[in-house]
N, CA, C and O atoms as a GROMACS GRO file, in nm:
protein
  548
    1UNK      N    1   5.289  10.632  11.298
    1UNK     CA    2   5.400  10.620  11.207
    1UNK      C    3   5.474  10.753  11.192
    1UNK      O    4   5.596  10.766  11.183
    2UNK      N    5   5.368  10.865  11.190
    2UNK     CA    6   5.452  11.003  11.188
    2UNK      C    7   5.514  11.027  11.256
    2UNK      O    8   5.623  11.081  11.236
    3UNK      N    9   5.450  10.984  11.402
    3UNK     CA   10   5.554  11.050  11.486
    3UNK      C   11   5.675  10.950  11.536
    3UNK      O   12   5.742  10.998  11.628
    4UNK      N   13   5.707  10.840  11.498
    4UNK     CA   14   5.766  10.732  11.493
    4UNK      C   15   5.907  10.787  11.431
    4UNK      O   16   6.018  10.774  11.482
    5UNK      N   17   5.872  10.853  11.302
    5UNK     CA   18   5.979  10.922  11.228
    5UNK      C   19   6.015  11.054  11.268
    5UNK      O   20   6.135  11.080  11.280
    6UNK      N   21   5.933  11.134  11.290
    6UNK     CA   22   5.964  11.268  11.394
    6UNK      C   23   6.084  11.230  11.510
    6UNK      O   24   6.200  11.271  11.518
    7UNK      N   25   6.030  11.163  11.569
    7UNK     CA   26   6.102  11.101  11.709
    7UNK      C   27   6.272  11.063  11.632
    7UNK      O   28   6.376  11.122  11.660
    8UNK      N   29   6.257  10.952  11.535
    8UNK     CA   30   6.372  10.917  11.495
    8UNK      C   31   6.484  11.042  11.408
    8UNK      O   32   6.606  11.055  11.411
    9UNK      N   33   6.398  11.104  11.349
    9UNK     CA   34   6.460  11.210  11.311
    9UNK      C   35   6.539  11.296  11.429
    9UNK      O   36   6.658  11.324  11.422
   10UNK      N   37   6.457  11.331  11.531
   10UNK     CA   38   6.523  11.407  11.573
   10UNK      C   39   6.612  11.362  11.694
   10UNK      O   40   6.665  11.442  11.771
   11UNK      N   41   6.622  11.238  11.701
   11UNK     CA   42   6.730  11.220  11.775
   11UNK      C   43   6.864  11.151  11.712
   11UNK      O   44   6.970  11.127  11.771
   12UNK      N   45   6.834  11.129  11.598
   12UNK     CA   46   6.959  11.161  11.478
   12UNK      C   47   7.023  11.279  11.457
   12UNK      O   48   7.138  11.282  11.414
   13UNK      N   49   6.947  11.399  11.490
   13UNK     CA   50   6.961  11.551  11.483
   13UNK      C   51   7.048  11.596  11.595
   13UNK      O   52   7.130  11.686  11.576
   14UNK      N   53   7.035  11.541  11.705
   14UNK     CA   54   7.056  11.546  11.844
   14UNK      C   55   7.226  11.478  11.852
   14UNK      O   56   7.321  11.535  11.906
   15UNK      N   57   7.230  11.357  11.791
   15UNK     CA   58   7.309  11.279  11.747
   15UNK      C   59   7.395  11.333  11.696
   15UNK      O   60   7.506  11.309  11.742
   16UNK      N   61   7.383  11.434  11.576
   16UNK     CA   62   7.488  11.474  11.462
   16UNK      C   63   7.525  11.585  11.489
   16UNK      O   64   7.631  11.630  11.446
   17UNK      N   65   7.445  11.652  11.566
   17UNK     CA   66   7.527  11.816  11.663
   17UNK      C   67   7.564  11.794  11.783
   17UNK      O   68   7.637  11.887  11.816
   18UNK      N   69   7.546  11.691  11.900
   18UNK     CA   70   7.631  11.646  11.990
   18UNK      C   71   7.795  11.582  11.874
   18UNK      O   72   7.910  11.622  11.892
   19UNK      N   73   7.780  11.544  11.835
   19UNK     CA   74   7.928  11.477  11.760
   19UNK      C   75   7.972  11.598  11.703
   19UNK      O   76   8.077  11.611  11.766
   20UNK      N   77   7.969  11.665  11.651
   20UNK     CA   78   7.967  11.796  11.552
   20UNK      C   79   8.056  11.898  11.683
   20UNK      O   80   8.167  11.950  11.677
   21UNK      N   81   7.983  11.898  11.762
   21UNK     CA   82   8.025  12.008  11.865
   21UNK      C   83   8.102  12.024  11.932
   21UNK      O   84   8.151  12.132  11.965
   22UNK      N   85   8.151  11.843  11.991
   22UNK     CA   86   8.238  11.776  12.076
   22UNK      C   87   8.354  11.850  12.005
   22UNK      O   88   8.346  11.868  11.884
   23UNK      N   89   8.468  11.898  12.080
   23UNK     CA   90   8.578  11.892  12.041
   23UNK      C   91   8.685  11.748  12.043
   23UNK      O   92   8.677  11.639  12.100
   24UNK      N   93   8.765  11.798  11.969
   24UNK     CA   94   8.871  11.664  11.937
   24UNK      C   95   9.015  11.673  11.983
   24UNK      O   96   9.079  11.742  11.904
   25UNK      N   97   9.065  11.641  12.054
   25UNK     CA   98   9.182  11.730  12.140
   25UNK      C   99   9.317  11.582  12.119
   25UNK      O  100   9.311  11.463  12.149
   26UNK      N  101   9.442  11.679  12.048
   26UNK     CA  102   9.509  11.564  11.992
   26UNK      C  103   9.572  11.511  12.153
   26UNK      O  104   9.575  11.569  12.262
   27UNK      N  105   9.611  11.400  12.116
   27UNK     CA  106   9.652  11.308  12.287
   27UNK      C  107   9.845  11.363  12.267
   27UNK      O  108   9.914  11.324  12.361
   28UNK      N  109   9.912  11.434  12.170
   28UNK     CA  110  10.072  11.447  12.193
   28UNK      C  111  10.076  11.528  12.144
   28UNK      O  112   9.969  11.546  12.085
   29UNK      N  113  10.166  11.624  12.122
   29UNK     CA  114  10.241  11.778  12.038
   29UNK      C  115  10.309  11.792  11.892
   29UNK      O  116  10.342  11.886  11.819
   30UNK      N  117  10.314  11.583  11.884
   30UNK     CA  118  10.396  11.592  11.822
   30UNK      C  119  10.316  11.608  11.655
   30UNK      O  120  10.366  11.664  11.558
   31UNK      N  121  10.198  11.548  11.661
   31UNK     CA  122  10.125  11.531  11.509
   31UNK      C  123  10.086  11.696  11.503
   31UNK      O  124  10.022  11.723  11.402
   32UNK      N  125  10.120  11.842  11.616
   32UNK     CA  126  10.132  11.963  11.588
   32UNK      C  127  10.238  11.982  11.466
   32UNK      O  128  10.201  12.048  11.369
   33UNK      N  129  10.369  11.926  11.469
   33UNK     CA  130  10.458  11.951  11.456
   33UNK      C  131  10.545  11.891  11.344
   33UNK      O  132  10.662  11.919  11.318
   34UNK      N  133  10.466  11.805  11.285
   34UNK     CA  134  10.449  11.728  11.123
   34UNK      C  135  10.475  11.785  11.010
   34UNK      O  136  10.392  11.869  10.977
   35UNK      N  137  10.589  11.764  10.917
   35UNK     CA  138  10.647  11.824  10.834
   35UNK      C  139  10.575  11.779  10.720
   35UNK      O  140  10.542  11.852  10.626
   36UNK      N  141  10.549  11.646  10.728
   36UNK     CA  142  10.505  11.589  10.580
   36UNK      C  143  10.386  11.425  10.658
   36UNK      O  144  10.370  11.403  10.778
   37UNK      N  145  10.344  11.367  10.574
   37UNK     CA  146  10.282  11.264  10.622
   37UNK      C  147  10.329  11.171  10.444
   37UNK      O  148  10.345  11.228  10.337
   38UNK      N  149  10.340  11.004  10.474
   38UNK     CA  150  10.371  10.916  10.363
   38UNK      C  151  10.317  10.849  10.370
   38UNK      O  152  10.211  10.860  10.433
   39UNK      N  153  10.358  10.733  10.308
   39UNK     CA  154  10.282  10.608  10.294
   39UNK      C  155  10.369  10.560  10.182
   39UNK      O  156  10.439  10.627  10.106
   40UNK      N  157  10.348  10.396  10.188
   40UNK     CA  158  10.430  10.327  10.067
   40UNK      C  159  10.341  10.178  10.071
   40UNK      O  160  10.319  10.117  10.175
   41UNK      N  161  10.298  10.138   9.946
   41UNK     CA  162  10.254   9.992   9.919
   41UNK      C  163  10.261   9.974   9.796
   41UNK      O  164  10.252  10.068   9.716
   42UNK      N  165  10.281   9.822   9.754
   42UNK     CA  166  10.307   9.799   9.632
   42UNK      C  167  10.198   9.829   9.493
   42UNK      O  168  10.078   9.805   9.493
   43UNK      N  169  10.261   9.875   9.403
   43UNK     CA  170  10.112   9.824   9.249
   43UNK      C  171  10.085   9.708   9.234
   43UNK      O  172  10.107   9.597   9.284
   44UNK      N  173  10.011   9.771   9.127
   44UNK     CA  174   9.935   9.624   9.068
   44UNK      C  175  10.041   9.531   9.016
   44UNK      O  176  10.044   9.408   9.019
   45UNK      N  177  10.103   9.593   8.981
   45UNK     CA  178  10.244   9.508   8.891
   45UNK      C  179  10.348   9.462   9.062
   45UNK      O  180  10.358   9.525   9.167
   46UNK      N  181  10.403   9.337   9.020
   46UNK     CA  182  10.481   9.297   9.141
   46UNK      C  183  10.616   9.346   9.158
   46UNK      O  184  10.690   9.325   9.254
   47UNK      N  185  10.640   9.411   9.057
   47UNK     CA  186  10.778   9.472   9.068
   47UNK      C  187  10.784   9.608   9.090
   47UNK      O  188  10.888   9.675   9.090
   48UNK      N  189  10.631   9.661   9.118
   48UNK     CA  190  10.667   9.755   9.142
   48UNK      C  191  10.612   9.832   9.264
   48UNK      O  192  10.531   9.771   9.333
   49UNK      N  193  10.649   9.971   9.304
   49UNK     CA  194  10.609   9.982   9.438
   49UNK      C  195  10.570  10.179   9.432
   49UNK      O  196  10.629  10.262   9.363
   50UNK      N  197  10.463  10.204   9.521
   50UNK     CA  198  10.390  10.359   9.520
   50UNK      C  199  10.503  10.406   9.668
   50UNK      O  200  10.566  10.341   9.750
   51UNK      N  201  10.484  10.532   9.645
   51UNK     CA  202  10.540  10.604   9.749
   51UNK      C  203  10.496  10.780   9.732
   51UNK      O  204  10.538  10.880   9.675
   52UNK      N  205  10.368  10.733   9.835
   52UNK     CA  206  10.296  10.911   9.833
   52UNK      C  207  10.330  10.972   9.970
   52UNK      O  208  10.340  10.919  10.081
   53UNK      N  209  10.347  11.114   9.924
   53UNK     CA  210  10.408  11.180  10.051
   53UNK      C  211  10.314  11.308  10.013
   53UNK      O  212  10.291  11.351   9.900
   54UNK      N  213  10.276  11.350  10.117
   54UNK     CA  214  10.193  11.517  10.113
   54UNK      C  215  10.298  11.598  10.220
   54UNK      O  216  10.329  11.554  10.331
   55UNK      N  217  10.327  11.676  10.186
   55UNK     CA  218  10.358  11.823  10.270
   55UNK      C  219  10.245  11.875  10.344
   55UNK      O  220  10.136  11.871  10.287
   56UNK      N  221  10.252  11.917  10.448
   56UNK     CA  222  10.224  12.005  10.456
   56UNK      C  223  10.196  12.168  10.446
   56UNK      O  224  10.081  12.209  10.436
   57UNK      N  225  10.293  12.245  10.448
   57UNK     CA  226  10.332  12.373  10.356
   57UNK      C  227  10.414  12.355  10.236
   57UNK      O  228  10.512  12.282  10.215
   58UNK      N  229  10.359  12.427  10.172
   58UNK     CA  230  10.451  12.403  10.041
   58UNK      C  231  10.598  12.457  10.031
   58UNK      O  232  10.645  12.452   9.917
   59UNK      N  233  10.676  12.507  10.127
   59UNK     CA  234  10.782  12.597  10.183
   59UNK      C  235  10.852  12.487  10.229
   59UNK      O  236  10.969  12.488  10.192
   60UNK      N  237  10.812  12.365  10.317
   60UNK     CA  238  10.912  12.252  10.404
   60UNK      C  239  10.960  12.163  10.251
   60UNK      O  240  10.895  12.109  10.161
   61UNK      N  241  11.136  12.185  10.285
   61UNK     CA  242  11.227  12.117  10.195
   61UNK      C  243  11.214  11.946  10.248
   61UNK      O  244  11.238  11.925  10.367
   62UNK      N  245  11.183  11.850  10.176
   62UNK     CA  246  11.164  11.660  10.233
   62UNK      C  247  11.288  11.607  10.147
   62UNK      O  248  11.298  11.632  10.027
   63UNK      N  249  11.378  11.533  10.216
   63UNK     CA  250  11.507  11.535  10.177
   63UNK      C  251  11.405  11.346  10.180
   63UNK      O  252  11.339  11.296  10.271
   64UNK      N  253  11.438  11.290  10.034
   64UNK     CA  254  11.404  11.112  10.001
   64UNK      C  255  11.542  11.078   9.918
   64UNK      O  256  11.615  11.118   9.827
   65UNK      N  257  11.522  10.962  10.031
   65UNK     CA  258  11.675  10.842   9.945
   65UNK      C  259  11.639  10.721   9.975
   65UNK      O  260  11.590  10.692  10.084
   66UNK      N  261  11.661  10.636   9.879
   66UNK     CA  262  11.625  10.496   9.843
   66UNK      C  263  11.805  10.436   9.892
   66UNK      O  264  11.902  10.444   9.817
   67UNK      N  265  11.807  10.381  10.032
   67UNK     CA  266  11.909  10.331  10.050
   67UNK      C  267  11.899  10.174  10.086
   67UNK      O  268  11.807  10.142  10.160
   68UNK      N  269  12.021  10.033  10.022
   68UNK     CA  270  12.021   9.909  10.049
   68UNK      C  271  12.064   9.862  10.165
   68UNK      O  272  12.146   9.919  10.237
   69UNK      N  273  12.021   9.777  10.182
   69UNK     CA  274  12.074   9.652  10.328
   69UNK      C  275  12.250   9.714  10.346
   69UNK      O  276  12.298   9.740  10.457
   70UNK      N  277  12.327   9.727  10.216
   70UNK     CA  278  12.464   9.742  10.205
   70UNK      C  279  12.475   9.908  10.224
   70UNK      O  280  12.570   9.955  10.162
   71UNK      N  281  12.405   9.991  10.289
   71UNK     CA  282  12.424  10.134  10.287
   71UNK      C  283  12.425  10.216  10.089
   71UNK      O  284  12.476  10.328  10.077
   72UNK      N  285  12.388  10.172  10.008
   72UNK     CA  286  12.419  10.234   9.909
   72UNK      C  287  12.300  10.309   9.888
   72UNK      O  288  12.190  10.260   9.914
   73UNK      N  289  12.316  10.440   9.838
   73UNK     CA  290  12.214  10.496   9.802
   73UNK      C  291  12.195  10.485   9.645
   73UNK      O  292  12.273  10.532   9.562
   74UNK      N  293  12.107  10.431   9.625
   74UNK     CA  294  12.001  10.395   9.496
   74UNK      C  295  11.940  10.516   9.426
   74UNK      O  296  11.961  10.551   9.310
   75UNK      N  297  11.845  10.588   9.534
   75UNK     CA  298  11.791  10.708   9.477
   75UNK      C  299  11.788  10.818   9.567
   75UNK      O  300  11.775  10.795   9.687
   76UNK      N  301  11.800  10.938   9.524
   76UNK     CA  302  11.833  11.068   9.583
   76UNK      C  303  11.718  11.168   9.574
   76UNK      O  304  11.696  11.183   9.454
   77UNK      N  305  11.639  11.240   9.642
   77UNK     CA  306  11.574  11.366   9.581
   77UNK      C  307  11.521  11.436   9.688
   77UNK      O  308  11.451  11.400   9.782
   78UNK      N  309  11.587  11.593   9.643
   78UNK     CA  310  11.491  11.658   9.716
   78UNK      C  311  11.416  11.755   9.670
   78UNK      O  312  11.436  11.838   9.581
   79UNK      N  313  11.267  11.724   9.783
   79UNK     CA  314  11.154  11.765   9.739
   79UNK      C  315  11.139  11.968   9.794
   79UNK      O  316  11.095  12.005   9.903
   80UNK      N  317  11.185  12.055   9.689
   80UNK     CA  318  11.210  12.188   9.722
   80UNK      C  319  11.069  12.253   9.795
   80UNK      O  320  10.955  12.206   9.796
   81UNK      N  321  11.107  12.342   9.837
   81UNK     CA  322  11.033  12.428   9.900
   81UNK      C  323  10.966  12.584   9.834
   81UNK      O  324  10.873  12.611   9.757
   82UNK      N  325  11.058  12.656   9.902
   82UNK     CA  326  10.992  12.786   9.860
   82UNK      C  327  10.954  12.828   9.707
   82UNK      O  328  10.859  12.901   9.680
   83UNK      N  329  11.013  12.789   9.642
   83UNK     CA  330  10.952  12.811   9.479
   83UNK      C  331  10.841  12.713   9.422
   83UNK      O  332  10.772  12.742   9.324
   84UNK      N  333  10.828  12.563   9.514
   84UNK     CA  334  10.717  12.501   9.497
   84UNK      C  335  10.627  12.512   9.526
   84UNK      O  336  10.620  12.553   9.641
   85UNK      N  337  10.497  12.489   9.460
   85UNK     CA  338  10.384  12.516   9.518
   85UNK      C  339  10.322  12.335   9.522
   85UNK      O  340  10.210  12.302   9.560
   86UNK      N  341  10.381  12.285   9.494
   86UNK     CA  342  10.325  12.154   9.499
   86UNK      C  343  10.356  12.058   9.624
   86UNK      O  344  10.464  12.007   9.653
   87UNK      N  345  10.230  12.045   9.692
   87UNK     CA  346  10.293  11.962   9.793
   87UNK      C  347  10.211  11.833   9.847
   87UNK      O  348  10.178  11.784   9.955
   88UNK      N  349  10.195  11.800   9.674
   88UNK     CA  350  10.175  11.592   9.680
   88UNK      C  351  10.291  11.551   9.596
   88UNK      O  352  10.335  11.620   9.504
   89UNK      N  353  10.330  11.454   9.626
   89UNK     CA  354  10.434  11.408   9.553
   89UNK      C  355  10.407  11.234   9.556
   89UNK      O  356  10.403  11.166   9.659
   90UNK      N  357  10.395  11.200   9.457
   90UNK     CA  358  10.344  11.023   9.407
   90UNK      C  359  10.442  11.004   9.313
   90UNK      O  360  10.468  11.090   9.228
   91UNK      N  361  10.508  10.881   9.323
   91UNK     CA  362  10.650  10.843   9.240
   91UNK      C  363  10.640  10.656   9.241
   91UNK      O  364  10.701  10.570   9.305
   92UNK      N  365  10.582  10.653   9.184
   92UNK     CA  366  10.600  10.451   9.097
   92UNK      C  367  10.703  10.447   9.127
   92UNK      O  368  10.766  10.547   9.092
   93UNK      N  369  10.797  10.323   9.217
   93UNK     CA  370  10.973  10.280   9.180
   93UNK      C  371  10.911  10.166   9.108
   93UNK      O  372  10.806  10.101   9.108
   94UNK      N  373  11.056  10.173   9.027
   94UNK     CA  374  11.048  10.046   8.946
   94UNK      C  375  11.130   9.911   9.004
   94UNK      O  376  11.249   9.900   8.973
   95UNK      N  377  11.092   9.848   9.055
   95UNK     CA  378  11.261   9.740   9.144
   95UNK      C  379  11.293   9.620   9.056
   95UNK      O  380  11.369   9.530   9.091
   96UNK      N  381  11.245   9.624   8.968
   96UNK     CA  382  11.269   9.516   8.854
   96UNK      C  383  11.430   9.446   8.836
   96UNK      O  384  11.471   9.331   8.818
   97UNK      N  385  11.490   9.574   8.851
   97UNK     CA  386  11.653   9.569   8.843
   97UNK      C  387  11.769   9.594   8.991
   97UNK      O  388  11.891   9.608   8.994
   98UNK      N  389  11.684   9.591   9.081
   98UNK     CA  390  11.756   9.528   9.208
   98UNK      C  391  11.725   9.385   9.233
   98UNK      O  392  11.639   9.304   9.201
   99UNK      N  393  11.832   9.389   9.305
   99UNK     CA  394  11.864   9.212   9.369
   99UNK      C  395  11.798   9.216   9.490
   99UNK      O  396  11.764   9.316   9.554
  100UNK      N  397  11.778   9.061   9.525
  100UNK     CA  398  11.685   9.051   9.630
  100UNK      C  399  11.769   9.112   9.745
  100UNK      O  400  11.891   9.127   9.740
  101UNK      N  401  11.676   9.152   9.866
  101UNK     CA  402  11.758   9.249   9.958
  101UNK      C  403  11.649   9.299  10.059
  101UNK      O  404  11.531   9.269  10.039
  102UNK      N  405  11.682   9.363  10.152
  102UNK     CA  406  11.652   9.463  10.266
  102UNK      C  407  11.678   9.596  10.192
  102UNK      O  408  11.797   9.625  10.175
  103UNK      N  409  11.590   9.675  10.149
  103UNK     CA  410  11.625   9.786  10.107
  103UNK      C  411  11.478   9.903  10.185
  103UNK      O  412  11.374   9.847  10.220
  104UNK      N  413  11.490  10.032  10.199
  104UNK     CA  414  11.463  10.172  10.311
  104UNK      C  415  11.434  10.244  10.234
  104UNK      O  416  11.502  10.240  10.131
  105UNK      N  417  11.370  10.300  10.237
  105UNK     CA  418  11.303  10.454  10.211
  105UNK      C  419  11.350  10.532  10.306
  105UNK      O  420  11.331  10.482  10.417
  106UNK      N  421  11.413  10.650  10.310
  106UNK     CA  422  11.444  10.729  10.445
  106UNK      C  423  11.397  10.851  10.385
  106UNK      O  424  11.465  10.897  10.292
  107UNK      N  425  11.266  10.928  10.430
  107UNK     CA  426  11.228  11.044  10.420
  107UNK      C  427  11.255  11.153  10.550
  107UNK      O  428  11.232  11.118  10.666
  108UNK      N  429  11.289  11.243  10.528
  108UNK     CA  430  11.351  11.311  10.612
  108UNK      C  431  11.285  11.534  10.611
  108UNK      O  432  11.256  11.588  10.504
  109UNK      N  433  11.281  11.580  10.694
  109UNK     CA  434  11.256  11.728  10.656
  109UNK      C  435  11.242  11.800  10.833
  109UNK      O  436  11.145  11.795  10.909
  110UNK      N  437  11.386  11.866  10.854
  110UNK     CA  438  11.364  11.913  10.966
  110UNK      C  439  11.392  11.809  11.094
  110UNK      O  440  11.485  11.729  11.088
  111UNK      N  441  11.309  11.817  11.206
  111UNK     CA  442  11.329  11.721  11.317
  111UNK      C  443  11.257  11.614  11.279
  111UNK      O  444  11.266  11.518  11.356
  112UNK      N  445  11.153  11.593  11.135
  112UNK     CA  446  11.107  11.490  11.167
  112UNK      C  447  11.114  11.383  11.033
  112UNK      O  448  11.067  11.401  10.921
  113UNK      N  449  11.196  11.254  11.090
  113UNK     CA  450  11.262  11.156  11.019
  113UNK      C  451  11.141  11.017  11.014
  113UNK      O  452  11.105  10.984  11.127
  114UNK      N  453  11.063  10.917  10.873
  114UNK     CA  454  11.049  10.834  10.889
  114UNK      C  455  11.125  10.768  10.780
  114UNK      O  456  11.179  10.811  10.678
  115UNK      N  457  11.110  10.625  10.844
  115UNK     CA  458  11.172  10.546  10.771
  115UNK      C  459  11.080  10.404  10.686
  115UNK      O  460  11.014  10.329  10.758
  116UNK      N  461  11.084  10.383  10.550
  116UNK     CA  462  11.007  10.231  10.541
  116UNK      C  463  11.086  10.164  10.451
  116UNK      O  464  11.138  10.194  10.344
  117UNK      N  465  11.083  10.048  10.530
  117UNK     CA  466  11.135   9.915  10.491
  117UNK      C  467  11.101   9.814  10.431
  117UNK      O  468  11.008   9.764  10.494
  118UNK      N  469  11.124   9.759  10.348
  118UNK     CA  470  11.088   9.620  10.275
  118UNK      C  471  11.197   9.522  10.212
  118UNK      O  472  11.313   9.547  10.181
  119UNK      N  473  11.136   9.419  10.202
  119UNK     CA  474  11.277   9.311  10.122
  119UNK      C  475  11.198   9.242   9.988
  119UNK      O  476  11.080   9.212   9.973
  120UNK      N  477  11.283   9.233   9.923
  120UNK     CA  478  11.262   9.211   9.779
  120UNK      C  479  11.314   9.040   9.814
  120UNK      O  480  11.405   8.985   9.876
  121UNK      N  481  11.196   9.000   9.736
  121UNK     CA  482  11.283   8.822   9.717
  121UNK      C  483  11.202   8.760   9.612
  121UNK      O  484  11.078   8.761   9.611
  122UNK      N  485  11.278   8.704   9.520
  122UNK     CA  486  11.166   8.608   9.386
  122UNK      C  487  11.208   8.482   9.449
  122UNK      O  488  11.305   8.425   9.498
  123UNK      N  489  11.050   8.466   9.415
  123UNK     CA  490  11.010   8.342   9.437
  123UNK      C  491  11.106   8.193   9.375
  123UNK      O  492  11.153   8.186   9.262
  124UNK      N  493  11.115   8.105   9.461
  124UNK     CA  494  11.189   7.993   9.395
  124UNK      C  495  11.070   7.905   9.252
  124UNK      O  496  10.957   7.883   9.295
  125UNK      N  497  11.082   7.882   9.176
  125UNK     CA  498  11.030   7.801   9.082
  125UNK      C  499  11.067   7.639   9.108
  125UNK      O  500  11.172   7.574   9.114
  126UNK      N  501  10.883   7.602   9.123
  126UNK     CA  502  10.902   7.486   9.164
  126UNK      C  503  10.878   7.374   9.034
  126UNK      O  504  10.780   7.388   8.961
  127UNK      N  505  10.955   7.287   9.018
  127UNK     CA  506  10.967   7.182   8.895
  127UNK      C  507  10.844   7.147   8.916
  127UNK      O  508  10.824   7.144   9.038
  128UNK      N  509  10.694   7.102   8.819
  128UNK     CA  510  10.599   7.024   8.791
  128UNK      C  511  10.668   6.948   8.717
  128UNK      O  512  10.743   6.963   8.621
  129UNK      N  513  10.599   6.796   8.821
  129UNK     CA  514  10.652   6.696   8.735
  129UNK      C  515  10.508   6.637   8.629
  129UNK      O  516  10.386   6.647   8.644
  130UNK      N  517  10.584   6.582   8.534
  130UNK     CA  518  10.452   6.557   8.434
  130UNK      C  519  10.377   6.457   8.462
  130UNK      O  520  10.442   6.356   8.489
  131UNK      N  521  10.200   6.436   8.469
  131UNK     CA  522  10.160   6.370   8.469
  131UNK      C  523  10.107   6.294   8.373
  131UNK      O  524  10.061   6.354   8.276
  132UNK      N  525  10.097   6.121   8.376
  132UNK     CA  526  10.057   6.051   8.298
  132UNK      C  527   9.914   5.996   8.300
  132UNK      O  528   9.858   5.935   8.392
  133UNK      N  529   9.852   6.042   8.137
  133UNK     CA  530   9.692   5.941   8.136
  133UNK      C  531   9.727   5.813   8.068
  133UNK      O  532   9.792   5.790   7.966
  134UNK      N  533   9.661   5.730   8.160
  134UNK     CA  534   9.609   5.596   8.078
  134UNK      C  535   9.513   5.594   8.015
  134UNK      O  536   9.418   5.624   8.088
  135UNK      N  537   9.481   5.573   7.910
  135UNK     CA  538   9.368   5.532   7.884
  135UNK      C  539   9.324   5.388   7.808
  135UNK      O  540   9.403   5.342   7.725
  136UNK      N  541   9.204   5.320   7.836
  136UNK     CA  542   9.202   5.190   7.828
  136UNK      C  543   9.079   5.175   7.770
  136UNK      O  544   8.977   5.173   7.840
  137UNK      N  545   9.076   5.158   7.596
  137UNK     CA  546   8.908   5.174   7.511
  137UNK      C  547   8.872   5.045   7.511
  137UNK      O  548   8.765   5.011   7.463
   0.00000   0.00000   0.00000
């Protein structure tokens, strides 16, 4: 049994410094060259929606606008640089008060531009019709 576990131990050991040691070599230049990284999914609430963005240096200016299907820009901001030291930025939208639509996130900083998309639509309300009990004592 001891050496059952000896054995297993150490080729778990063997295991975790072969992986450990391996280098990791990125496959393009371009995730070198990454200004910021995002993400966007909705809350708990249905009207409303997360949008986290990390910097990388706290120095890269991230130019965010909330623009519609119709080109309008909704929301404006940019995320400063050199006097900031903060570089997470998490912002709740509220969409309660837009119309249903195709509406963009366009985050922007330097050469490197993403974009995310979603469409807003409420649901149609469907008539329940009423049902009737008989009952017969």
């Amino acid at each position: 049994m001891k050496t059952s576990i000896k054995l297993l131990a150490s080729a778990l050991l063997v295991a975790v410094m072969t992986s450990v040691s391996s280098p990791v070599l990125a496959d393009d230049h371009k995730s070198q060259n990454k200004v910021f990284s995002a993400a966007m999914f909705p809350a708990t609430n249905a009207n409303k929606l997360w949008l986290c963005l990390e910097k990388y240096k706290s120095e890269n200016k991230v130019d965010l606008t909330l623009i519609s299907d119709k080109g309008e820009v909704l929301f404006q901001e940019v995320l400063c640089g050199k006097s900031s030291k903060q570089n997470a930025y998490r912002q709740q939208f509220d969409m309660s008060d837009l119309k249903d639509g195709n509406y963009t996130f366009r985050i922007s900083a330097g050469t490197q531009k993403e974009e995310f998309s979603f469409k807003l639509t409420t649901p149609a309300v469907e008539a329940i019709q009423p049902t009737r009990l008989v009952a017969i004592n």
